[in-house]
C-alpha positions, 0 to 999 in steps of 0.5 A: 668519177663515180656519183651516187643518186638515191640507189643508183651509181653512175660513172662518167663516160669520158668518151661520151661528155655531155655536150653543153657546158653546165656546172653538173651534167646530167648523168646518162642511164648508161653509165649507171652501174648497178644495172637496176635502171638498164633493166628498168629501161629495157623494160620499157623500152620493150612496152612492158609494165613496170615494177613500182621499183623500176618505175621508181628508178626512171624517175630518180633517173628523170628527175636528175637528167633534167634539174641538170640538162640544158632545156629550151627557153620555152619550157616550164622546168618545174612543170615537167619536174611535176610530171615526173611524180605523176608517172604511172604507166607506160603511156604516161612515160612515152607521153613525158619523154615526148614533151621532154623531148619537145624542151630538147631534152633527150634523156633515152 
């Protein structure tokens, strides 16, 4: 089944089903179709300073990973959705994706 989010289009991997029961799974960047976000995210991956429309994307990308992901007890939801607006660099990237990670959420 194909779903749009902003300009990006996403079709479901039915060999890779997201593992919890949740009424609308979160969509992983590599079952998005355009390749804007796979090039987006190579680009960060390899460190390398993103375009504001790359950046643009992996929040678009962020933000509906983790409206829809499971998360731990613990963590504040609407404050690492917050953070995600705030987003500006590299660095900034790696330091969210470590606290998302902390929350158990592995968007990457």
């Amino acid at each position: 089944m194909e779903e749009q989010i902003g300009p990006l289009v996403f079709v479901e991997n039915l060999e890779y089903p997201y593992p919890f029961a949740v009424e609308q799974p979160p969509r992983f960047w590599m079952e998005e179709t355009t390749g804007a976000l796979a090039a987006a995210i190579e680009v960060y991956m390899r460190g390398e300073k993103l375009a504001p429309a790359q950046l643009e994307l992996i929040q678009i990308y962020l933000r509906q990973y983790l409206e829809r992901a499971v998360i731990a007890e613990d963590a504040m939801r609407s404050r690492l959705l917050e953070r995600i607006g705030r987003v500006r660099t590299i660095g900034d990237l790696e330091r969210l994706a470590d606290s998302l990670s902390e929350a158990g959420v592995e968007p990457f």
